[in-house]
ZAMARGU-4260 file (C-alpha; in steps of 0.2 Angstrom, whole numbers, plus 5000, padded with zeros to 4 digits):
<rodrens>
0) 5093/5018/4810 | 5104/5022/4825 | 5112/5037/4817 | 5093/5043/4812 | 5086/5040/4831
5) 5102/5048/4839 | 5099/5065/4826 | 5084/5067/4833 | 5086/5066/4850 | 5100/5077/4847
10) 5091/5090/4838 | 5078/5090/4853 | 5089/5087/4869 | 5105/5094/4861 | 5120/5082/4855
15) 5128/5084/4873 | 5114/5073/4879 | 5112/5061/4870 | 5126/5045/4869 | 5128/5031/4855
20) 5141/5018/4853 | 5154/5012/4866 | 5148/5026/4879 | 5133/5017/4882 | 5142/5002/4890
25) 5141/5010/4907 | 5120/5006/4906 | 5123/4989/4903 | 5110/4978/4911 | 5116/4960/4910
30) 5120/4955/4892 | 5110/4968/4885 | 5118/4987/4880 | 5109/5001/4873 | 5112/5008/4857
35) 5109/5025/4865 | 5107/5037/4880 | 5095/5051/4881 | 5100/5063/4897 | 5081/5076/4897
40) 5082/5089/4910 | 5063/5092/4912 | 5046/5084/4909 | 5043/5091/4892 | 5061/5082/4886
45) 5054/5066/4894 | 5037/5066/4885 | 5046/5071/4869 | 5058/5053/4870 | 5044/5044/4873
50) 5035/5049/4861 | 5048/5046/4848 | 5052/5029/4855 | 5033/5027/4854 | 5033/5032/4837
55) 5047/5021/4831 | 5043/5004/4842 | 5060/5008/4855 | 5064/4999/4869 | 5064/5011/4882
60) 5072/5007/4900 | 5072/5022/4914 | 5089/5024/4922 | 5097/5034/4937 | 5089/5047/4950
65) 5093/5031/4962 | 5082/5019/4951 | 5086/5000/4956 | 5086/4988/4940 | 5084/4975/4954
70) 5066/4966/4952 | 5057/4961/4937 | 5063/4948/4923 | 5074/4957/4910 | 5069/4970/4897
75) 5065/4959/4880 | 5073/4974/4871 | 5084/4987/4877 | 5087/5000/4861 | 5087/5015/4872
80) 5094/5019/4892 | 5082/5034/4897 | 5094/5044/4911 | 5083/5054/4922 | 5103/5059/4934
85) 5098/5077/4926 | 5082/5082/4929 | 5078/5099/4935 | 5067/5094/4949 | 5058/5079/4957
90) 5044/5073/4952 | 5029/5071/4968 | 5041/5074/4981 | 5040/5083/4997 | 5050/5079/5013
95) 5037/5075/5022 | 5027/5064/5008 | 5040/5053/4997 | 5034/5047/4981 | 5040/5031/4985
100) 5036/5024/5001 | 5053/5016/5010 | 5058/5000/5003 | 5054/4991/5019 | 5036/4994/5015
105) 5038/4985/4999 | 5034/4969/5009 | 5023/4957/5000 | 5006/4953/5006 | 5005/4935/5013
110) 5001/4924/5002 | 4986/4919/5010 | 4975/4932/5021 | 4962/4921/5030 | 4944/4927/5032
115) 4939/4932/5048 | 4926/4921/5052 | 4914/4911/5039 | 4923/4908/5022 | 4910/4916/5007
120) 4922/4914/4993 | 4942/4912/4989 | 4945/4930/4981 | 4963/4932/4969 | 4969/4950/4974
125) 4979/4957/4959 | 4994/4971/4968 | 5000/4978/4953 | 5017/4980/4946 | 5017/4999/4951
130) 5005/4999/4965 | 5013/4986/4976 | 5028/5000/4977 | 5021/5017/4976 | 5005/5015/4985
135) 5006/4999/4995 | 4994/5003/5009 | 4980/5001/4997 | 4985/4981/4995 | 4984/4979/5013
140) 4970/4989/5017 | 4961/4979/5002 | 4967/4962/5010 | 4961/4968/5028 | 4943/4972/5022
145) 4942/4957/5011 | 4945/4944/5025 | 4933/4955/5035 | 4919/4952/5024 | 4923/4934/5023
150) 4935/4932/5009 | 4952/4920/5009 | 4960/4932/5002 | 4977/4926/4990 | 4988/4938/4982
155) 5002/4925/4971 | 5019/4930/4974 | 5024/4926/4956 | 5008/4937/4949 | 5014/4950/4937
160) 5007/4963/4927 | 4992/4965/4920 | 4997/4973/4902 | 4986/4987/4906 | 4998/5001/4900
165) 5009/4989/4886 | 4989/4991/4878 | 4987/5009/4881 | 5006/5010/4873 | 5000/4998/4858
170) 5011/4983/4863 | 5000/4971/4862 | 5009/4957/4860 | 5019/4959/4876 | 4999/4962/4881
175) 4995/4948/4877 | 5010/4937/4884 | 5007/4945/4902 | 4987/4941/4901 | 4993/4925/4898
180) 5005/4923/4914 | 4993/4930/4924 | 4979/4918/4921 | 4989/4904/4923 | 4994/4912/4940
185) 4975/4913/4945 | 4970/4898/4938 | 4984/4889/4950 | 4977/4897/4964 | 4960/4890/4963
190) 4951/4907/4965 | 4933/4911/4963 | 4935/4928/4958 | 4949/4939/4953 | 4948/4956/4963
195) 4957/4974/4956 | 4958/4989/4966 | 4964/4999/4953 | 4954/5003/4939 | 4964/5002/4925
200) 4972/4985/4928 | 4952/4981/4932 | 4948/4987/4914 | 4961/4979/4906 | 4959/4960/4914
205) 4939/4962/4909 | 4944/4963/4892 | 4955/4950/4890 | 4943/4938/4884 | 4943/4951/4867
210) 4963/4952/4870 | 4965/4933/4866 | 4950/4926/4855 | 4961/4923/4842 | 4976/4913/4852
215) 4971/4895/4853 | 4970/4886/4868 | 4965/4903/4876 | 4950/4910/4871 | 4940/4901/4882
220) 4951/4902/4897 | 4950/4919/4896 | 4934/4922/4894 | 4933/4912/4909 | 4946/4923/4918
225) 4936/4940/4916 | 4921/4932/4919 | 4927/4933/4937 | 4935/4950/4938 | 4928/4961/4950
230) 4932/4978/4956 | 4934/4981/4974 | 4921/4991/4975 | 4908/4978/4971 | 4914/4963/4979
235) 4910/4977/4998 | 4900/4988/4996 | 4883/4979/4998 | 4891/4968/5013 | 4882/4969/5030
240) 4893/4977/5043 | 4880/4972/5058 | 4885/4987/5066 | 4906/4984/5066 | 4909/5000/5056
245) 4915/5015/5067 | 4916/5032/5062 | 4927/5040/5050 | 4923/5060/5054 | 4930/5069/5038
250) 4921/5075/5023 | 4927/5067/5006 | 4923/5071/4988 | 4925/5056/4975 | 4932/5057/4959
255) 4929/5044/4944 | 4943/5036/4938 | 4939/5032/4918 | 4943/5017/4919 | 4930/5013/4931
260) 4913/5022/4926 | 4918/5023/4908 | 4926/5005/4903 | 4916/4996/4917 | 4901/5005/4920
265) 4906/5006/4938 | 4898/5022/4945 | 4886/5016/4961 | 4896/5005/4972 | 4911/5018/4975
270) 4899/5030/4983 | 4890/5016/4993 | 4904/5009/5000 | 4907/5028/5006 | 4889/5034/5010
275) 4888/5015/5024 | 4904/5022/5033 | 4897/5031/5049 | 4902/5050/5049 | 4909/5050/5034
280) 4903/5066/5025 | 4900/5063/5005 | 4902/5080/4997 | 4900/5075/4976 | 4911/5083/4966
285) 4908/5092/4949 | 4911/5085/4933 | 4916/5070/4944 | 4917/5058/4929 | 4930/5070/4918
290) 4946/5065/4915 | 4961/5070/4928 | 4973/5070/4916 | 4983/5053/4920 | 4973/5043/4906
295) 4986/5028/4908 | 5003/5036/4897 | 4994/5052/4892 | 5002/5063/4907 | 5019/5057/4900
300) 5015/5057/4882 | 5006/5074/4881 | 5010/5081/4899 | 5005/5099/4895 | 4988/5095/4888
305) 4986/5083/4905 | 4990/5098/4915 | 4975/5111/4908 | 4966/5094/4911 | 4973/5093/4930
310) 4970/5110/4932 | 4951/5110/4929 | 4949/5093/4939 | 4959/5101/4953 | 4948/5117/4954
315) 4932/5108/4956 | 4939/5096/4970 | 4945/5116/4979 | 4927/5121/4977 | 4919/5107/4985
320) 4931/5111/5003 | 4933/5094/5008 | 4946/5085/5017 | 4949/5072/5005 | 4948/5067/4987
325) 4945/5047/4986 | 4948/5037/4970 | 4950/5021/4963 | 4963/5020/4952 | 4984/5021/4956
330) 4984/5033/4939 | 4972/5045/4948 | 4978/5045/4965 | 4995/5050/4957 | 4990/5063/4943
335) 4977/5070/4959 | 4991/5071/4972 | 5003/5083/4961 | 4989/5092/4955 | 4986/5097/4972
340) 5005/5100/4979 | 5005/5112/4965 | 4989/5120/4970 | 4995/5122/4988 | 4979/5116/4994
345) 4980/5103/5008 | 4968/5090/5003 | 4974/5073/5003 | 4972/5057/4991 | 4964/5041/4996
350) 4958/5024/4989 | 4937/5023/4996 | 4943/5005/5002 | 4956/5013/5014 | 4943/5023/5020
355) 4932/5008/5022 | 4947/5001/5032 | 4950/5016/5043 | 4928/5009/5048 | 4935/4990/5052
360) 4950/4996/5061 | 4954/5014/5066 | 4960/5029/5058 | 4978/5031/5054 | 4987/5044/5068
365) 4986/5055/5053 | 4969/5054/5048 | 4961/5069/5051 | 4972/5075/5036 | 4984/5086/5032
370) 4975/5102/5036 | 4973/5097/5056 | 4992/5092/5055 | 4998/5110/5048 | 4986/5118/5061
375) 4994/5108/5073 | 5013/5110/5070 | 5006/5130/5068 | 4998/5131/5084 | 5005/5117/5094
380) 5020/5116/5107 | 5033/5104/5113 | 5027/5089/5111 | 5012/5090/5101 | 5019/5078/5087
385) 5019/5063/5098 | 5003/5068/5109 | 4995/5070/5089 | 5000/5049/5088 | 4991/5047/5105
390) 4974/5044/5109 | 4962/5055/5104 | 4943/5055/5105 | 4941/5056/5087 | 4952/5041/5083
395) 4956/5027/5097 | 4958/5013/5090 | 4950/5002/5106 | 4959/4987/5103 | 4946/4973/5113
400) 4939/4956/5111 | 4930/4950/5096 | 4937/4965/5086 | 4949/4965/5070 | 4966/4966/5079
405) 4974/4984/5069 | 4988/4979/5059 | 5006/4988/5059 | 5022/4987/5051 | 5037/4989/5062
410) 5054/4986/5064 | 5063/4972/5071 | 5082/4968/5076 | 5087/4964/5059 | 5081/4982/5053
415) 5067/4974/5042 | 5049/4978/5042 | 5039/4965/5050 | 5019/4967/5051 | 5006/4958/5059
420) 5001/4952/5044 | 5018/4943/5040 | 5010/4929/5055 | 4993/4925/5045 | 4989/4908/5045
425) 4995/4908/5063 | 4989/4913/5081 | 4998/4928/5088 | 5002/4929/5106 | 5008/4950/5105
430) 5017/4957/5120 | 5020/4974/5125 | 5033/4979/5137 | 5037/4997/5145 | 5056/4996/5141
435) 5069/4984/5139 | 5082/4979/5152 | 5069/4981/5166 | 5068/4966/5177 | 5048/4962/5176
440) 5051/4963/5158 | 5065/4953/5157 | 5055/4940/5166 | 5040/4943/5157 | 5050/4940/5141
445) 5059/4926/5147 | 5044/4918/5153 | 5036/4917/5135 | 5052/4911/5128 | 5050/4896/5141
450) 5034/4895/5133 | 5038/4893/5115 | 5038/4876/5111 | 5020/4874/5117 | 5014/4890/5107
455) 5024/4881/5093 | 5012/4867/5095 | 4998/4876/5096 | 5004/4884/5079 | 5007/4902/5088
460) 5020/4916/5087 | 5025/4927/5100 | 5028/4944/5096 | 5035/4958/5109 | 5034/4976/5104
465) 5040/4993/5115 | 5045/5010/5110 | 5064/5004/5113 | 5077/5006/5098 | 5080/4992/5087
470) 5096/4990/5092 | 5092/4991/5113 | 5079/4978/5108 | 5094/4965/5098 | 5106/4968/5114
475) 5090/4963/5126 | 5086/4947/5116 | 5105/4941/5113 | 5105/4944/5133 | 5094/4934/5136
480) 5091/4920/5121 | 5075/4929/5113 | 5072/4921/5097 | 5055/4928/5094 | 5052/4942/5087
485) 5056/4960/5096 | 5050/4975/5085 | 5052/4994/5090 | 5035/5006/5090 | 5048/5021/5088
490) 5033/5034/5085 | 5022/5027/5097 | 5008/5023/5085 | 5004/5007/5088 | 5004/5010/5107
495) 4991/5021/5105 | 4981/5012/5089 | 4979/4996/5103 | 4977/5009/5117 | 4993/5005/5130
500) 5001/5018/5130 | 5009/5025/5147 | 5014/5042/5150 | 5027/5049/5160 | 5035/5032/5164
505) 5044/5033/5184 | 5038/5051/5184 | 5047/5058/5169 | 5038/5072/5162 | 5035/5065/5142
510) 5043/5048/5144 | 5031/5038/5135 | 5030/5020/5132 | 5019/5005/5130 | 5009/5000/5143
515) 5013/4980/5148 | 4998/4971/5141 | 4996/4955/5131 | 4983/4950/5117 | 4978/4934/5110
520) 4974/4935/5091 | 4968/4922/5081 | 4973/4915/5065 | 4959/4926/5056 | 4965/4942/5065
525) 4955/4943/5077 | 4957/4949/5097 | 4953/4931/5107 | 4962/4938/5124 | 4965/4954/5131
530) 4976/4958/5147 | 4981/4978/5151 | 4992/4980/5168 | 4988/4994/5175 | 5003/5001/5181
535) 5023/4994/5174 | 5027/4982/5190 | 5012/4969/5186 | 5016/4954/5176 | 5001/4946/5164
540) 4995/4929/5172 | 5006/4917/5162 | 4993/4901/5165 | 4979/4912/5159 | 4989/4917/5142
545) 4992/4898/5139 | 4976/4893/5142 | 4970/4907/5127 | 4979/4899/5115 | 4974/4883/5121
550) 4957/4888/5117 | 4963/4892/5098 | 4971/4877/5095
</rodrens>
């Protein structure tokens, strides 16, 4: 059957490209080898691979273009090595929009996100296999409006896929294998309902009741399993705010992701949540329930009849002028985004929950979209990029007491990402300083590692940030015994998202760094204490800072 499989390739990519035998043994992953190597050079080769492999039940495993065969259990079979080192283009990119966010976004949510303030439910998040690295900011905007409206939210590490896309490809036993790990996973997390954010996976886990009636010992546990799965959408959007939603000013046009209005009948809640967001203009969108084109495998598979699909969807979204095209499905949000790179038309994709997080917590510096940014790097001067992640009246952030405190994920002295969400569980004590090596901030900092053991008791972090380079920031704590963490706010956003930010520090013109402040933040996330020097030379009231998180304890 090899010599069959490898003609055909041959005939369609040409015999150059396609390898058999011992030449495979370079694609080895662990014990297993290929018995061939298909080498496309554009799209249309890759759909037509897949489709034989399809066709003929192949194991299929993507290789090259920098791909890293590093997480995820072993492929079960391994017949063909897809290497994707030749082809003509890139697929997504633009410099300043990669694909694939940087590996240290890829963090893993906490396992447990506390609710801020009265528990209404334990909610299961599902991240997805895909999700969790192309579009991670949607996990951890969902986590931050879960635990807003009330909900512990868990998100297993060990979770794994859903079988979503093994379905749409017809292997349904590995389906059914990966519905039955993730059950188990949710059923040892004691959960009362099982949350999806995209809709796909959502539509997949409702039916896995039908997936499994015939596998005993599972019929009923599965049944019981989607019996709790909710989409995002409708665990938020009838929550009462009371008034702690601010205003989102952009214009947004939805699009329905299939999987959502058509498998789950999910049509309402999407546009509530975004009508209840203050400002938010709700422009609807024509033939908003038609097909983008991504249709789980179907833009690989049949890529040029997703394309006329794509085409159509993406005209409509140019008619209705607005800012942003929300949707709730990774598929979507993927297919959506290179319709419109290709278009040229500056409309960006967004999950609704993100927006409803942008509500609880501020607009990202870039939120006012892509079209504000080009006008701003058409018509601004010197400088205008960093005043852009400054305040502005549109989008501070307002950082006080008895709001959500606005998550961030930095660097720290090791190089790795840490985010405010990394200390959930635990009360926060965060500390900004103007600039490393200064003497009050060597003091200051000094001070709270004095001050460690009882914030240790009182089950608290300390965490310093300032617009220092990671590696000013690692000299600093060696100097002076910092064990805590130190993380560098490089662009300034932060600064500006908890509103310390200091411009033209000892009266150089552009020298901005963070204001000295220090917040108190509870275990739920929430601002307990707020102190704001105004000017560099003040140090925070040490005994008052203690006696904040005495408070929590």
């Amino acid at each position: 059957m090899t010599a069959a499989w490898s003609t055909v390739l041959a005939n369609r990519l040409g015999a150059d490209r396609v390898l058999v035998g011992g030449a495979c043994a370079r694609y080895r992953l662990g014990n297993l080898v290929p018995a061939m190597v298909a080498s496309p050079t554009d799209e249309a080769e890759v759909a037509a691979v897949l489709a034989t492999a399809a066709r003929d039940g192949l194991g299929v495993v993507p290789w090259g273009g920098g791909t890293h065969q590093s997480f995820g259990r072993p492929p079960a079979r391994y017949d063909l090595a897809l290497d994707l080192g030749r082809l003509n283009r890139v697929l997504f990119y633009e410099p300043a929009d990669p694909p694939v966010p940087p590996r240290a976004e890829w963090q893993p949510l906490p396992e447990v996100t506390w609710a801020a303030g009265p528990v209404r439910a334990r909610a299961g998040l599902l991240t997805g296999c895909a999700q969790r690295y192309l579009l991670p900011g949607v996990n951890r905007a969902s986590a931050r409006v879960l635990a807003a409206a009330g909900y512990d939210v868990v998100a297993p590490r060990e979770q794994g896929c859903c079988g979503a896309l093994h379905l749409h490809a017809g292997e349904v036993g590995e389906a059914r294998a990966l519905a039955k790990a993730l059950i188990a996973t949710f059923e040892g997390a004691g959960v009362d309902l099982v949350v999806s954010n995209a809709a796909g996976c959502g539509a997949a886990m409702r039916e896995y009741g039908h997936l499994l009636q015939d596998e005993p010992g599972w019929r009923e546990r599965a049944a019981t399993f989607s019996a709790k799965v909710r989409d995002i959408s409708e665990v938020v959007a009838g929550h009462a705010w009371n008034g702690s939603l601010r205003a989102v000013p952009v214009s947004v046009t939805y699009h329905e992701a299939c999987h959502l209005a058509h498998a789950q009948g999910i049509r309402l809640e999407p546009r509530a949540l975004l009508r209840g967001i203050p400002a938010l203009r709700l422009v609807e969108l024509p033939e908003s329930d038609v097909c983008c084109g991504s249709a789980g495998v179907y833009n690989l598979l049949q890529p040029s009849f997703a394309q006329r699909i794509l085409r159509r969807k993406i005209e409509n979204i140019r008619r209705t002028g607005a800012d942003f095209v929300a949707a709730g499905n990774i598929g979507c949000l993927l297919q959506l985004r290179l319709g419109l790179r290709e278009a040229g038309l500056a409309v960006r994709t967004v999950h609704p929950v993100e927006l409803l997080d942008w509500a609880l917590h501020g607009m990202p510096a870039d939120g006012r979209g892509q079209r504000a940014e080009r006008r701003e790097r058409r018509d601004g001067a010197a400088g205008r990029h960093t005043t852009r992640m400054l305040k502005t009246k549109e989008q501070a952030m307002g950082a006080q007491v008895g709001q959500q405190a606005p998550d961030f994920t930095l660097v720290g002295t090791d190089l790795r990402a840490v985010s405010l969400q990394d200390f959930a569980g635990k009360h926060v004590v965060l500390a900004f300083y103007p600039a490393a090596f200064t003497g009050v901030c060597q003091k200051e900092l000094c001070t709270f590692r004095d001050q460690l053991n009882d914030f240790a008791g009182a089950h608290t972090a300390v965490v310093g940030v300032s617009v220092d380079s990671p590696f000013a920031n690692k000299e600093f704590a060696a100097k002076n015994g910092l064990t805590f963490p130190l993380l560098s706010d490089i662009t300034r956003e932060v600064i500006a998202r908890y509103d310390v930010v200091f411009n033209d520090l000892a009266g150089i013109k552009g020298f901005t760094v963070a204001k000295r402040a220090v917040f108190v933040i509870d275990r739920a996330g929430v601002i307990r204490y707020r102190w704001v020097a105004p000017e560099p030379k003040l140090e925070p009231d040490y005994a008052e800072v203690a006696a904040a998180v005495k408070q929590l304890a």
